[in-house]
Residue frames relative to the residue before (quaternion, step in Angstrom):
aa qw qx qy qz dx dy dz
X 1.0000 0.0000 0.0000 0.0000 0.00 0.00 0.00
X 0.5279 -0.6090 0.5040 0.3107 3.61 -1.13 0.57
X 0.5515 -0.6308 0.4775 0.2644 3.43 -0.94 1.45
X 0.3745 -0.7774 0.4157 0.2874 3.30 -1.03 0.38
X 0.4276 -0.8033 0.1230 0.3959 3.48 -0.19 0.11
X 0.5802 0.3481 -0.2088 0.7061 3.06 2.08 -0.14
X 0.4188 0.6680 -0.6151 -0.0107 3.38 -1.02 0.05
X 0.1964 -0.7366 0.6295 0.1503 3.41 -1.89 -0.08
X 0.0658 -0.8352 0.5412 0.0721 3.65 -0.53 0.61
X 0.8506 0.1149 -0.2518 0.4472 3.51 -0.97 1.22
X 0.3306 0.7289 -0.5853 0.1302 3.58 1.05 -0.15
X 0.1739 -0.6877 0.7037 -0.0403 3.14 -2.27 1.08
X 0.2183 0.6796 -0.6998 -0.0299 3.65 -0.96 0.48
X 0.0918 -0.6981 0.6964 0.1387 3.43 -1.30 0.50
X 0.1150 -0.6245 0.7656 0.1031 3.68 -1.46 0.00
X 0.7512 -0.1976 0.0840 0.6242 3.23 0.04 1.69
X 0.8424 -0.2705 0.2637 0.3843 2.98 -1.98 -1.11
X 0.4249 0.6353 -0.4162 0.4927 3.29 1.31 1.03
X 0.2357 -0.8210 0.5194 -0.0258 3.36 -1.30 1.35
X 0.0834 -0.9034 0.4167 0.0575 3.52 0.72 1.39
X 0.6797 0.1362 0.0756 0.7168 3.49 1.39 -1.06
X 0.0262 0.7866 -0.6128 0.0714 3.27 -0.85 1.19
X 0.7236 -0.1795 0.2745 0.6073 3.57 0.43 1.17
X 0.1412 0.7703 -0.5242 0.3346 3.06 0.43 1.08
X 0.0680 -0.7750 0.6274 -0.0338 3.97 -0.79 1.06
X 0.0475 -0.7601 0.6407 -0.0978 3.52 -0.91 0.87
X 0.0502 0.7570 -0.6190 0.2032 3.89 -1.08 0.93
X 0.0285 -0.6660 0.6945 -0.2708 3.49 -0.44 2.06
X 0.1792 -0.8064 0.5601 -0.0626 2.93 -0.98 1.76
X 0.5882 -0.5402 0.4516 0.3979 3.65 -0.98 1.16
X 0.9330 -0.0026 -0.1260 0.3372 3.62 -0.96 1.71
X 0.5302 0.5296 -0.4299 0.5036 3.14 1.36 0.74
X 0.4985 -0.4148 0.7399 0.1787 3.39 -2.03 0.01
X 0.2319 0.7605 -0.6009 0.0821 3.16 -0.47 1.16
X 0.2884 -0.8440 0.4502 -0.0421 3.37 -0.65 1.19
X 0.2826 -0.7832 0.5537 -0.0043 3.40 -0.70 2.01
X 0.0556 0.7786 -0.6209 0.0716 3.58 -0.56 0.83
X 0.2662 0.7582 -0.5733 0.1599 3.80 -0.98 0.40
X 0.3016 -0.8071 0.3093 0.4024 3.34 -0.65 0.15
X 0.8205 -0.2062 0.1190 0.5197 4.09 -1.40 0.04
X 0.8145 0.3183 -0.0778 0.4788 3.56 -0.09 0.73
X 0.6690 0.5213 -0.3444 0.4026 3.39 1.03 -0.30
X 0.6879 -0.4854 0.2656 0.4696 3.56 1.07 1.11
X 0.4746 0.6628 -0.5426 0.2025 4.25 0.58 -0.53
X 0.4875 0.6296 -0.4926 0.3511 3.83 1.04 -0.66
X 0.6342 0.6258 -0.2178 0.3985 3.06 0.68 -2.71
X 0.6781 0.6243 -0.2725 0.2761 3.46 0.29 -1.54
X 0.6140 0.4942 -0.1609 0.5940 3.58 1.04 -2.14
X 0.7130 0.4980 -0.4029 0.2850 3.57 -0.02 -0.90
X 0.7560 0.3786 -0.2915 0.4474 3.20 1.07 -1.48
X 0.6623 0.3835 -0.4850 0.4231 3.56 0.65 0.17
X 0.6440 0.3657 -0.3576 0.5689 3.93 0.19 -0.26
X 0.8297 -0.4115 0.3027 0.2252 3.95 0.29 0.97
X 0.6601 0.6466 -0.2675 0.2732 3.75 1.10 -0.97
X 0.7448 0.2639 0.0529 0.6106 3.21 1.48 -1.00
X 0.2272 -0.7402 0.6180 0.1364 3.42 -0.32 0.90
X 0.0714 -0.8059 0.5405 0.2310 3.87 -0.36 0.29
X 0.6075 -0.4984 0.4783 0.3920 3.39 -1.56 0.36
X 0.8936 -0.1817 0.0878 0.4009 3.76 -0.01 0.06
X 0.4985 0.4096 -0.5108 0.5682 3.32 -1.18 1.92
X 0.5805 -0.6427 0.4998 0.0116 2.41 -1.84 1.30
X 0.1887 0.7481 -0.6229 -0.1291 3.90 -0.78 0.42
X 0.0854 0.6837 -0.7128 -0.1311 3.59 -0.89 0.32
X 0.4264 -0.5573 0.7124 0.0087 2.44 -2.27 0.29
X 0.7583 -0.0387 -0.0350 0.6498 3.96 -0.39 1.74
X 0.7551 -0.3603 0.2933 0.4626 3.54 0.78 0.54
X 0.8299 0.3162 -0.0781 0.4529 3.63 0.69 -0.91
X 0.6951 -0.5527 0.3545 0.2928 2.83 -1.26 1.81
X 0.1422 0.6570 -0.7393 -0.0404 3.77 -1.34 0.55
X 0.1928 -0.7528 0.6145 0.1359 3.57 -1.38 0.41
X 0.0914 -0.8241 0.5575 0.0417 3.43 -0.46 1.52
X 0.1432 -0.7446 0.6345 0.1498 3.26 -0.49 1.11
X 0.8143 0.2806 -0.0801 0.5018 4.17 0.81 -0.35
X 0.4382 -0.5449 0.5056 0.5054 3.63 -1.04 -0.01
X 0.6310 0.5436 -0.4200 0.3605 3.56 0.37 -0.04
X 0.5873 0.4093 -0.4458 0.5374 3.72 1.05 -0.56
X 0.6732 0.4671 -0.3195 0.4759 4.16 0.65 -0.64
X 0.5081 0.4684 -0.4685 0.5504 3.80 1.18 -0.47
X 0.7070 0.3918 -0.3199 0.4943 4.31 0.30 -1.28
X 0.5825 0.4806 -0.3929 0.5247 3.85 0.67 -0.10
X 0.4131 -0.7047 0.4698 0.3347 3.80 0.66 -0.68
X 0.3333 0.6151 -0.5197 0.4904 3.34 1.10 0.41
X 0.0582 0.8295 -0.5283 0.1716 3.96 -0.46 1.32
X 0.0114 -0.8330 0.5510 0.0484 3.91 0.25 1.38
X 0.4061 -0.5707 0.7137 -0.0107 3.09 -1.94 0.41
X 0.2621 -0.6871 0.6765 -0.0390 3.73 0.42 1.89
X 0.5408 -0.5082 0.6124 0.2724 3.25 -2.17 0.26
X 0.5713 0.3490 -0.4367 0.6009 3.92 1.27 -0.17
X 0.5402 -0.6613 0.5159 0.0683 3.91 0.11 0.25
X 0.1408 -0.8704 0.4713 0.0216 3.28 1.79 -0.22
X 0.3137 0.7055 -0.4972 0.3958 3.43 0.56 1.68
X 0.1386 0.6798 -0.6937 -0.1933 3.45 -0.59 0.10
X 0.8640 -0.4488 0.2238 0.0439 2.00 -2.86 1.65
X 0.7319 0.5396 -0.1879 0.3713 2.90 0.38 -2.29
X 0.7481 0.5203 -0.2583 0.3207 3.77 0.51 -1.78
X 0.4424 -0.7077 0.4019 0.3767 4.19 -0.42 0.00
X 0.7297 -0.5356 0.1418 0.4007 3.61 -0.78 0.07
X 0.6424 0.5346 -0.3530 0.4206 3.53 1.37 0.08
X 0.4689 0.7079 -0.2582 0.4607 3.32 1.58 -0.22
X 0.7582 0.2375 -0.1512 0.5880 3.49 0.99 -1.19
X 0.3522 0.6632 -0.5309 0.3928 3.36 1.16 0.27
X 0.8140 0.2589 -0.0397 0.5184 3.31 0.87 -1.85
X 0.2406 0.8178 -0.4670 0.2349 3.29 0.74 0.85
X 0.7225 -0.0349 -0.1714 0.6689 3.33 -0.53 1.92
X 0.6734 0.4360 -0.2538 0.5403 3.87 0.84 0.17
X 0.0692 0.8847 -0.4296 0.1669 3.83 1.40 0.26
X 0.0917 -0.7980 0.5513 0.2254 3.61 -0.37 0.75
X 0.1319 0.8821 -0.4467 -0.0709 4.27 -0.99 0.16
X 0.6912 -0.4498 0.2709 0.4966 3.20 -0.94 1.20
X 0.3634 -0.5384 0.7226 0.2367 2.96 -1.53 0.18
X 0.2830 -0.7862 0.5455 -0.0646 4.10 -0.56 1.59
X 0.6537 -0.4021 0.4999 0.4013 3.34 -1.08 0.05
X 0.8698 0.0101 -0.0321 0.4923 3.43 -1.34 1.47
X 0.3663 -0.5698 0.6169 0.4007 4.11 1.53 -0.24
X 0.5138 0.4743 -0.6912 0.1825 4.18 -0.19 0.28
X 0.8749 0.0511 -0.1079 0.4694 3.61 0.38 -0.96
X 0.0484 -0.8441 0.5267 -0.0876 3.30 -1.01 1.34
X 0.2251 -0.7465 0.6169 0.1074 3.52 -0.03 1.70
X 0.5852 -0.4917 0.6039 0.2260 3.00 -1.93 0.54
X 0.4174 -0.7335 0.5356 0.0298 2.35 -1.61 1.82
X 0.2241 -0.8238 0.5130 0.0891 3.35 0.98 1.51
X 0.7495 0.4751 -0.3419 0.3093 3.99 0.20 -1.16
X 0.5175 0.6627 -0.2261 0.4918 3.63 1.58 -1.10
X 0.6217 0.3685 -0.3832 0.5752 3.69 0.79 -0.97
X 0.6242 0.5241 -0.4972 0.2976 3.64 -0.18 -1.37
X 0.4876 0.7483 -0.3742 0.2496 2.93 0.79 -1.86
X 0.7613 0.6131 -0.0023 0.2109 3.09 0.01 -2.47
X 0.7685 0.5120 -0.0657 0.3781 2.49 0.78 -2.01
X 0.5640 0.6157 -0.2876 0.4692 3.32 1.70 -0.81
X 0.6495 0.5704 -0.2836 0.4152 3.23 0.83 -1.30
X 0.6020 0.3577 -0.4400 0.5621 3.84 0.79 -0.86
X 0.6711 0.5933 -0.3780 0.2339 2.84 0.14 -1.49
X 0.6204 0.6014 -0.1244 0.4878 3.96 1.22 -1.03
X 0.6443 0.5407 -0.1584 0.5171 3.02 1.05 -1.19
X 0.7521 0.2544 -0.1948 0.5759 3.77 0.68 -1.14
X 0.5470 -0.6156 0.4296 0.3706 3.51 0.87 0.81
X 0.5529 0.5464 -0.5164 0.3593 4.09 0.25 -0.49
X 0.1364 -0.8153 0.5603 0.0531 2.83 -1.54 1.65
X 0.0870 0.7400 -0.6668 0.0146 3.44 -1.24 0.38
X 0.7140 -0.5609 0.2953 0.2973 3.32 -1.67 1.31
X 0.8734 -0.0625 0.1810 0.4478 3.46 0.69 -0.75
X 0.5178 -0.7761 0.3218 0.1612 3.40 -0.59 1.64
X 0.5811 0.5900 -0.1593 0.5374 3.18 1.67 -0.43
X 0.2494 0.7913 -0.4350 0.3499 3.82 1.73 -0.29
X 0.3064 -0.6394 0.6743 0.2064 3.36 -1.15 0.27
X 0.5511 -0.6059 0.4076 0.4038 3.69 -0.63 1.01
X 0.6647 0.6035 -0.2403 0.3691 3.19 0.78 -1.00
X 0.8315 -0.0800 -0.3102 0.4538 3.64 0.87 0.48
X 0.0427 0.7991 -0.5018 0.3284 2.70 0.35 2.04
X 0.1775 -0.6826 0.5673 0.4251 4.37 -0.18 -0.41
X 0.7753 -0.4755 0.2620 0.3227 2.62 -2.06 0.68
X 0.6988 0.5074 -0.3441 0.3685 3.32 0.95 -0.91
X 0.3781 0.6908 -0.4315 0.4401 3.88 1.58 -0.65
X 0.6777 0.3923 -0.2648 0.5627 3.77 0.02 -2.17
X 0.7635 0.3770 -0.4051 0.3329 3.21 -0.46 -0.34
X 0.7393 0.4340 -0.2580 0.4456 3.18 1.00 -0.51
X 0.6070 0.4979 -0.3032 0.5401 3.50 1.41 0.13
X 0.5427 0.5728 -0.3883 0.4760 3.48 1.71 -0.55
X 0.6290 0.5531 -0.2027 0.5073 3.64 1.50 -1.24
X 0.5089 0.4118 -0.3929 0.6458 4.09 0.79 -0.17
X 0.7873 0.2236 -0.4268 0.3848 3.79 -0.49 -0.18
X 0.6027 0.4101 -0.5469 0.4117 3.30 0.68 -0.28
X 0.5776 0.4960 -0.4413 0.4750 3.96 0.57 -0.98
X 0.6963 0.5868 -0.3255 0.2547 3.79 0.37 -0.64
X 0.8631 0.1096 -0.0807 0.4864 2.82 1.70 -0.88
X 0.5571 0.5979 -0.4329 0.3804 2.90 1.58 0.01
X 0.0703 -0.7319 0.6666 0.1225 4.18 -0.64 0.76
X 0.5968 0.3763 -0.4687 0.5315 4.21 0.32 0.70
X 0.9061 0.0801 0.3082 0.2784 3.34 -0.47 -1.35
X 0.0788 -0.8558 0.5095 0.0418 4.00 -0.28 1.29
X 0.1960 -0.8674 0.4536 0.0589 3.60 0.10 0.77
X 0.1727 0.7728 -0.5667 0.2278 3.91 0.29 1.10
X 0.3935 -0.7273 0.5227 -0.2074 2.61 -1.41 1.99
X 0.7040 -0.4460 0.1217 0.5392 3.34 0.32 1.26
X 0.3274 -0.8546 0.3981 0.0627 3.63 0.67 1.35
X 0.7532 0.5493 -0.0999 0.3478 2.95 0.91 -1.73
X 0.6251 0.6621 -0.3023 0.2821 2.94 0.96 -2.11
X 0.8917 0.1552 -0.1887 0.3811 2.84 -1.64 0.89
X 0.4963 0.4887 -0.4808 0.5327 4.47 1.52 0.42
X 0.7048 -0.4388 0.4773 0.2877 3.12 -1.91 0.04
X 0.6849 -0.4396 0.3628 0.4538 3.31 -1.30 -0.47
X 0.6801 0.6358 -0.2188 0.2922 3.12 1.07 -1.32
X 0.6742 0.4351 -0.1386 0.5805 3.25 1.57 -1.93
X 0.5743 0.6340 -0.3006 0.4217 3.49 0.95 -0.75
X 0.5851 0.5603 -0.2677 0.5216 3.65 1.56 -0.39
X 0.7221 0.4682 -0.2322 0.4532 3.17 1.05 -1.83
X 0.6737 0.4860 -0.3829 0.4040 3.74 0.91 -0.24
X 0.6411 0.4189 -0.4138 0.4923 3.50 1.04 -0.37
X 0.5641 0.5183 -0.3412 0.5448 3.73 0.75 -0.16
X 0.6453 0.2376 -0.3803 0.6185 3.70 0.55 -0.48
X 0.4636 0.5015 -0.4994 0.5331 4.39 0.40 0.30
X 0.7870 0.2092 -0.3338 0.4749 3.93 -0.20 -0.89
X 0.3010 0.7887 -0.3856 0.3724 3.85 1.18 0.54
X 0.8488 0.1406 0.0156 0.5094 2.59 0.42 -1.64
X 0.3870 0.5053 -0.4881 0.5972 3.85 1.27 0.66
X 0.3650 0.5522 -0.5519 0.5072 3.90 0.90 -0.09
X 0.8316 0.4681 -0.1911 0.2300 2.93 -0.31 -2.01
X 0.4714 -0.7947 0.2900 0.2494 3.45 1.06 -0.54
X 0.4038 0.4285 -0.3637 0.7218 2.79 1.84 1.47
X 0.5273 -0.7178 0.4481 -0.0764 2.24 -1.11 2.40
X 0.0727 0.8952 -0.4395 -0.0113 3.67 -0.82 0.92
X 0.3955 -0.8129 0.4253 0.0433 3.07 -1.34 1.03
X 0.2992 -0.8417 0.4427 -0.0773 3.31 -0.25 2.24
X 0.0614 0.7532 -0.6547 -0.0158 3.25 -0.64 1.22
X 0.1389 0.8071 -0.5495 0.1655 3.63 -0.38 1.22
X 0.3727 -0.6466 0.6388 0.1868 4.23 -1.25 0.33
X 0.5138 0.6237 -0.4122 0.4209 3.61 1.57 -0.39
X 0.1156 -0.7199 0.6516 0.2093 4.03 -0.27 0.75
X 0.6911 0.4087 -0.4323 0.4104 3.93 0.13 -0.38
X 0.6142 0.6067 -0.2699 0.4263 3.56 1.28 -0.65
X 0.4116 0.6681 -0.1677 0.5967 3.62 1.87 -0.96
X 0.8174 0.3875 -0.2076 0.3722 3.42 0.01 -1.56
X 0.6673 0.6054 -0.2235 0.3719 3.06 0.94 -1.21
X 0.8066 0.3200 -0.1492 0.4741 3.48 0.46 -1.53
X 0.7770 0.4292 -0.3168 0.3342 3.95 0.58 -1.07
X 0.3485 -0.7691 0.5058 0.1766 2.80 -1.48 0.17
X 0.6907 0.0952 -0.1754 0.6951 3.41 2.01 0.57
X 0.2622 -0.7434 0.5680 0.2366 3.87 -0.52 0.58
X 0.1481 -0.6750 0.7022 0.1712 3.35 -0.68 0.61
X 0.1283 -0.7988 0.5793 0.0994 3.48 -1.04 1.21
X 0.0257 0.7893 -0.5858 -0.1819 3.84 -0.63 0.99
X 0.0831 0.7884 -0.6049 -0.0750 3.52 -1.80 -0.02
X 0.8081 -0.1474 -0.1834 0.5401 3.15 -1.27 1.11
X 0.8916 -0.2409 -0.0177 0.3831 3.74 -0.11 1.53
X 0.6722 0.5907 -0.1135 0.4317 3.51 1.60 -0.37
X 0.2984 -0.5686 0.7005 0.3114 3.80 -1.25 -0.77
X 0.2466 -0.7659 0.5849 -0.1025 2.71 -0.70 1.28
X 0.7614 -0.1318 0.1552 0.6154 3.63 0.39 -0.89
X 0.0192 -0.6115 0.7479 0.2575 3.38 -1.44 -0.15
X 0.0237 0.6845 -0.7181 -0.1237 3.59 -1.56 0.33
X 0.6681 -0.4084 0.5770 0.2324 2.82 -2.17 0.18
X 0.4238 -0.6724 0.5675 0.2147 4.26 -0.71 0.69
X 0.6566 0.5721 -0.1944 0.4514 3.38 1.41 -0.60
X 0.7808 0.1341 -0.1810 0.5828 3.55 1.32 -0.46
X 0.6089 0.5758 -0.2094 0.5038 3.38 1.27 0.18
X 0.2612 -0.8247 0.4835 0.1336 3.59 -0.39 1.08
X 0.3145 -0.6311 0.5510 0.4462 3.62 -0.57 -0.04
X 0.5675 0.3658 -0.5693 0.4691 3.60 -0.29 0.99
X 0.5304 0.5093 -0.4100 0.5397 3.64 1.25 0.00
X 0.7415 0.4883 -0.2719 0.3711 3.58 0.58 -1.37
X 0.4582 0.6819 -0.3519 0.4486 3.73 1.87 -1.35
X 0.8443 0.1083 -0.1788 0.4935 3.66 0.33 -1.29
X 0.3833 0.5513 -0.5703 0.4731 3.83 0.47 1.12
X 0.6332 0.4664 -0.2335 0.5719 3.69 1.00 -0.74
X 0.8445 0.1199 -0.1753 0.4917 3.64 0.06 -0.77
X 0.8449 -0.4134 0.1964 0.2768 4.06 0.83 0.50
X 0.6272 0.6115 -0.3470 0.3350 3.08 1.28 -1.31
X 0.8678 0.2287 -0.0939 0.4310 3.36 1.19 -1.04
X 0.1096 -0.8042 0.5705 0.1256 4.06 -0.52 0.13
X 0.4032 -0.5702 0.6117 0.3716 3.58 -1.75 0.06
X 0.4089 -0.7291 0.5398 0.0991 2.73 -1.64 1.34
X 0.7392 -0.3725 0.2786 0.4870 3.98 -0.66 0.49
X 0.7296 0.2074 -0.2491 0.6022 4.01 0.91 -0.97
X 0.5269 -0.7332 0.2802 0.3261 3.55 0.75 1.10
X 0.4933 0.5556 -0.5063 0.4379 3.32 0.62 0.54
X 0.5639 -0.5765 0.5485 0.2209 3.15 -2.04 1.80
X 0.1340 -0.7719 0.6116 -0.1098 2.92 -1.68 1.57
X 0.4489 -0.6975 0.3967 0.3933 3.92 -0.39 0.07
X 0.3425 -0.7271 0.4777 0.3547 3.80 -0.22 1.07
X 0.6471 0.5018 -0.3955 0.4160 3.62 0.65 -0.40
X 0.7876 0.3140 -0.3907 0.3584 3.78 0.98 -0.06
X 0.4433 0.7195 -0.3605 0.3948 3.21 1.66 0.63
X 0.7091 0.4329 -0.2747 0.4840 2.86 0.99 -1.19
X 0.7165 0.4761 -0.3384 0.3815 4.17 1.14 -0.31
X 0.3818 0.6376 -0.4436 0.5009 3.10 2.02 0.33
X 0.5401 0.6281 -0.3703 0.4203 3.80 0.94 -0.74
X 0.7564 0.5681 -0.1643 0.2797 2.67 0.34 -1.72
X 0.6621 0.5299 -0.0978 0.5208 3.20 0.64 -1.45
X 0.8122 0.2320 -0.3120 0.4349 3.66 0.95 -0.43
């Protein structure tokens, strides 16, 4: 089988007598959409963090191409290519759209002796167009201030730096949540984009038609764990509803079963 390119096996974080990740497993395959669902609480936050650098957990393993990596920060997972997309978008307002492109990533002349090096303000723009072109996402002017952009735009400029720099892994936090229909399209379209490109991403979303549409495996978590992964293709989202909240589980010949008629199969024998 085809290593994955992210994964993590057994991860654990407590906070005290709290159980954020309990043995937790996780598998992102080179060029897929892979979709995290679960419900409020069932650890998916805890989960994203510890792979994209935020959360260092207390035990487990995540590698990356097969080999062990230890992220103690989003920055050791940003230099790994492992690039997330938060539901604040981590943008600031005031600055225009090539700026927060390179944010904390700043390109600058090269100066006499390297002591002083202004930004190479024209080089970003440059760039920034080119992704920006490339994922088809328009806006009047590269030079815009984030700040009157629409929601679906920021978001779409928050989604170009990660594609810009991330070369492992795109990490996107309820993308949609909180856009229209219209913009709420252009982002799932600017998603099968960058699965073009051949960089695999990782959908955390509550949208089930949004889910269906884009992935190409659901990863299903609950109360700190994986639970199941299915296929959108043989799985219904009234199958996936009661994988998420309990009623239902995968059985050994992987097919969804009712936990409540398993557990009176026991019994009874």
């Amino acid at each position: 089988m085809t290593t994955p390119t992210l994964s993590a096996r057994g991860l654990v974080k407590r906070y005290g007598h709290v159980t954020a990740i309990d043995g937790a497993d996780f598998d992102l395959y080179p060029g897929e959409v892979l979709a995290v669902v679960g419900d409020n609480g069932a650890g998916k936050s805890s989960l994203i963090k510890a792979l994209s650098g935020a959360l260092v957990p207390d035990a487990g393993e995540i590698k990356v191409d097969g080999e062990t990596v230890h992220l103690r920060t989003p920055i050791d997972a940003r230099r790994i290519g492992i690039e997330t997309v938060y539901q604040d978008l981590a943008l600031s307002p005031a600055q225009d759209i090539a700026a927060n492109m390179f944010l904390g990533r700043e390109v600058r002349r090269t100066g006499p002796l390297r002591l002083v090096r202004k930004l190479d303000t024209a080089k970003m723009r440059t760039e920034a167009q080119r992704v920006l072109d490339e994922l088809d996402i328009k806006v009047k002017s590269i030079t815009q201030p984030v700040e009157t952009l629409s929601g679906g735009q920021r978001q779409g400029v928050a989604v170009a730096r990660a594609a810009a720099f991330g070369s492992k892994a795109v990490i996107m936090d309820e993308p949609t949540a909180a856009l229209g229909v219209a913009e709420s399209g252009r982002v799932l379209a600017l998603i099968h984009r960058i699965r073009e490109r051949g960089l695999p991403v990782v959908l955390i979303s509550h949208n089930m038609p949004h889910v269906f549409e884009l992935a190409d495996r659901i990863h299903v978590h609950r109360l700190g764990r994986r639970v199941a992964v299915v296929s959108p293709e043989t799985t219904s989202m009234n199958e996936v509803v009661g994988l998420i909240t309990g009623a239902l589980e995968v059985g050994e010949n992987g097919a969804v079963r009712e936990v409540e008629a398993a557990v009176h199969t026991g019994l009874s024998a």
